[in-house]
Backbone as CSV, one residue per row, in Angstrom:
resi,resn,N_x,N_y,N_z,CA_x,CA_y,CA_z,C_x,C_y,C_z
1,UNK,15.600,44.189,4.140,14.417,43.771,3.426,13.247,43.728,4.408
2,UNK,12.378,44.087,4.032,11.049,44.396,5.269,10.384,42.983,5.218
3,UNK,9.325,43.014,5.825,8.349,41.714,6.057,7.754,41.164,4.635
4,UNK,7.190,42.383,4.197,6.005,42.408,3.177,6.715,42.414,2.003
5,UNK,8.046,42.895,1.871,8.940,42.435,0.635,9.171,40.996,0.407
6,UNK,9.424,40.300,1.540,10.115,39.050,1.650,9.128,38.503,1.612
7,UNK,7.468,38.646,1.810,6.811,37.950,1.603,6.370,37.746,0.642
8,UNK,5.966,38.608,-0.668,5.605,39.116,-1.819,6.589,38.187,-2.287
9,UNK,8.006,38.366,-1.821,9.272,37.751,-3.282,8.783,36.035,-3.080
10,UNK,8.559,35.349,-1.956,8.144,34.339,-1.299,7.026,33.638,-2.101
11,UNK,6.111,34.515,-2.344,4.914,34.029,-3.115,5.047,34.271,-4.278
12,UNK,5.615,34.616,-4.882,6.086,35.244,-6.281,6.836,33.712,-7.029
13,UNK,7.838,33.677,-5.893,8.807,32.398,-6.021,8.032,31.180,-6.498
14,UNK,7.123,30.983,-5.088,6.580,29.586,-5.309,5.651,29.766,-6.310
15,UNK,4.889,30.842,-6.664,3.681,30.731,-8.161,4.574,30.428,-9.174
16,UNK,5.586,31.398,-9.631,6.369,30.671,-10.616,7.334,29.679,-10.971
17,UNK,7.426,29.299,-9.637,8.062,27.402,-9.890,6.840,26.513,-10.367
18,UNK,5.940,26.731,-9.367,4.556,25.613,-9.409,4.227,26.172,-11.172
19,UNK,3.761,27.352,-11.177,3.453,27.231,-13.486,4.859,26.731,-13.893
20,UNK,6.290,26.656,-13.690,6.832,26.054,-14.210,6.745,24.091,-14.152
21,UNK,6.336,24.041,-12.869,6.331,22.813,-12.812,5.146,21.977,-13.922
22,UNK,4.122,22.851,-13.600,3.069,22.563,-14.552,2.791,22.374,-16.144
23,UNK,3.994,23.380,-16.511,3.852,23.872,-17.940,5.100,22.144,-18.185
24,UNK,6.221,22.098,-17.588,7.252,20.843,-17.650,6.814,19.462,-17.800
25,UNK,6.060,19.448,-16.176,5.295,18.340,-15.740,3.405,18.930,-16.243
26,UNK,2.694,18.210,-16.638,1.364,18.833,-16.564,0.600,17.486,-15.782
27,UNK,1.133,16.181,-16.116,0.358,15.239,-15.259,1.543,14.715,-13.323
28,UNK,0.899,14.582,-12.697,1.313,14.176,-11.754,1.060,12.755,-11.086
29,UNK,1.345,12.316,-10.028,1.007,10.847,-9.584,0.010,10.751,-8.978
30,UNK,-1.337,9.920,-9.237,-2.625,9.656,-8.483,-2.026,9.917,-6.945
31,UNK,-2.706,10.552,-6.129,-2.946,10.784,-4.743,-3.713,9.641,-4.043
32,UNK,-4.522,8.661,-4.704,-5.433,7.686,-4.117,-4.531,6.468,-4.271
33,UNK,-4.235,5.778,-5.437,-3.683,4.540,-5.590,-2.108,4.831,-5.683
34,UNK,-1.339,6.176,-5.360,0.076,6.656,-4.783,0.709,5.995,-6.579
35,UNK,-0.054,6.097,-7.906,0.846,6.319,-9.032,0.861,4.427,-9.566
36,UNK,0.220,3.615,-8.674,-0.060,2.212,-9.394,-1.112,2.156,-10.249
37,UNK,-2.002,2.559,-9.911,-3.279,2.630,-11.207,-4.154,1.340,-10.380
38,UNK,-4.370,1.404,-9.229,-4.776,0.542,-8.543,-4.579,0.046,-6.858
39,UNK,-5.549,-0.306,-6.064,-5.520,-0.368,-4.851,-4.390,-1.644,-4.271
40,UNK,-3.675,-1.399,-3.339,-3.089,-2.562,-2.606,-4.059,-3.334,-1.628
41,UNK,-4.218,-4.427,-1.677,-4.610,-5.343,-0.444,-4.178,-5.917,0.035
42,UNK,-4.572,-6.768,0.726,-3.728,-7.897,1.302,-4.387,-9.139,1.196
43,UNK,-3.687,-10.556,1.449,-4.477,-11.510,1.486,-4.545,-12.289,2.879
44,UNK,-5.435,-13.490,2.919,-5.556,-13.695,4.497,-4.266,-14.193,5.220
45,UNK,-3.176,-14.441,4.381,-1.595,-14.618,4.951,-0.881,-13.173,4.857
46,UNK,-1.029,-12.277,4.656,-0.625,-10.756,4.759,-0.087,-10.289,3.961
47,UNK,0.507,-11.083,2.638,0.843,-10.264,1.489,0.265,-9.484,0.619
48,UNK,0.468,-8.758,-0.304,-0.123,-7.955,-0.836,-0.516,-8.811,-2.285
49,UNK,-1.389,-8.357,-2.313,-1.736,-8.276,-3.862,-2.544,-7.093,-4.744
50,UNK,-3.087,-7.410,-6.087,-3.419,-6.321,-6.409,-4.494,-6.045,-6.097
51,UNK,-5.493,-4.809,-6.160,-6.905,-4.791,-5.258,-7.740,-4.317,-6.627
52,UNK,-8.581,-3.167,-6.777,-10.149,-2.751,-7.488,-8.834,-1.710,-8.460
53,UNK,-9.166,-1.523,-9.315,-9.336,-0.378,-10.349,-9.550,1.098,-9.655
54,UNK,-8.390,1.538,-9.831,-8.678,3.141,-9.081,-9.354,3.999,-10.250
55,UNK,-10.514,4.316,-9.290,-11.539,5.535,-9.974,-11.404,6.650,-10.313
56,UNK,-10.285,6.894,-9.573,-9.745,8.780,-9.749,-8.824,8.662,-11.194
57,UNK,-7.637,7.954,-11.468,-6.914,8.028,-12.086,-7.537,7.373,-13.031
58,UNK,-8.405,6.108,-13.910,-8.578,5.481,-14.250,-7.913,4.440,-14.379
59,UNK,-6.888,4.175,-13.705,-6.090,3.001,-13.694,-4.680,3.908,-14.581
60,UNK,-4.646,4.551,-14.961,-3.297,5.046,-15.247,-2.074,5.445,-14.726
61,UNK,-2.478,5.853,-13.066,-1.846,6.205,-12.228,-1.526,7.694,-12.063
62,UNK,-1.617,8.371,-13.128,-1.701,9.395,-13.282,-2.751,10.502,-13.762
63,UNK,-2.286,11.696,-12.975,-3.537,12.660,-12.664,-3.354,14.020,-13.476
64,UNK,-3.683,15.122,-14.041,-3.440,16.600,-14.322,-3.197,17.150,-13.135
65,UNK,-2.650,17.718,-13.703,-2.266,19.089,-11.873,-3.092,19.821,-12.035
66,UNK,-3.879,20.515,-10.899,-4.724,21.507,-10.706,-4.360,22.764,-11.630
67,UNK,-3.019,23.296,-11.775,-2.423,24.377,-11.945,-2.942,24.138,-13.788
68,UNK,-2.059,23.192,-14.059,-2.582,22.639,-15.909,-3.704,22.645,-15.856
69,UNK,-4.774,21.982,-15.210,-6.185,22.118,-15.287,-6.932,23.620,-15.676
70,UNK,-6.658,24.196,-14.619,-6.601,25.882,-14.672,-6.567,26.802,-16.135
71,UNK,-5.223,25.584,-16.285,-4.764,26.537,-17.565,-5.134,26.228,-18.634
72,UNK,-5.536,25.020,-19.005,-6.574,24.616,-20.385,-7.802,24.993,-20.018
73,UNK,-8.588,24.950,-19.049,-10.139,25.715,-18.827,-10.189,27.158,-19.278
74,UNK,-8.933,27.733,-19.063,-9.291,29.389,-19.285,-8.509,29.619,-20.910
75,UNK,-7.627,28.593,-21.138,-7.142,28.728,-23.146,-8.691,28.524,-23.754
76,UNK,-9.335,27.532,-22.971,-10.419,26.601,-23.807,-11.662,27.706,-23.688
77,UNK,-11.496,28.279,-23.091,-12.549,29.759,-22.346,-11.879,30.826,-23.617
78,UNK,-10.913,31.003,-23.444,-10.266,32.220,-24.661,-10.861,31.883,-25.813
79,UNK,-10.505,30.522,-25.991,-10.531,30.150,-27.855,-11.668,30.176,-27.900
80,UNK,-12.724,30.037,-27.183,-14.353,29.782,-27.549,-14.573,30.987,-27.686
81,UNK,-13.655,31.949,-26.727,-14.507,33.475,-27.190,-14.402,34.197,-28.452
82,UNK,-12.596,34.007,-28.700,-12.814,34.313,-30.150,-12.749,34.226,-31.301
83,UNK,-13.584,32.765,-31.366,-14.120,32.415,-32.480,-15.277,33.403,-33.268
């Protein structure tokens, strides 16, 4: 198998796991508040408590995947065209 085969099958692989993952899974776990829907702090004895309202997720904890994103912008792009 040459370089450029194995690389091609390589990228081939991972595009169609990641749209599978997407089309399966379409939301994923906030990257900012790590899937709580909200910041950890601490208090002045060092435990945690809960902190602010995460802005990215809206407090849900969860996010769209880029890949799903992608893919309703360009359905939502199709269907507008042919109407």
């Amino acid at each position: 198998m040459t370089p450029a085969l194995f690389a091609i099958t390589c990228l081939l692989t991972i595009t169609f796991g990641y749209s599978g993952l997407c089309a399966a899974s379409p939301f994923g776990t906030c990257r900012t508040c790590r899937g709580f829907g909200f910041a950890l702090t601490t208090d002045r004895k060092g435990r945690l408590k809960r902190g602010k309202h995460c802005r990215r997720c809206d407090g849900h904890g969860k996010r769209i995947r880029l890949g799903r994103w992608l893919y309703n912008r360009a359905a939502r792009t199709y269907r507008a065209g042919t109407r």
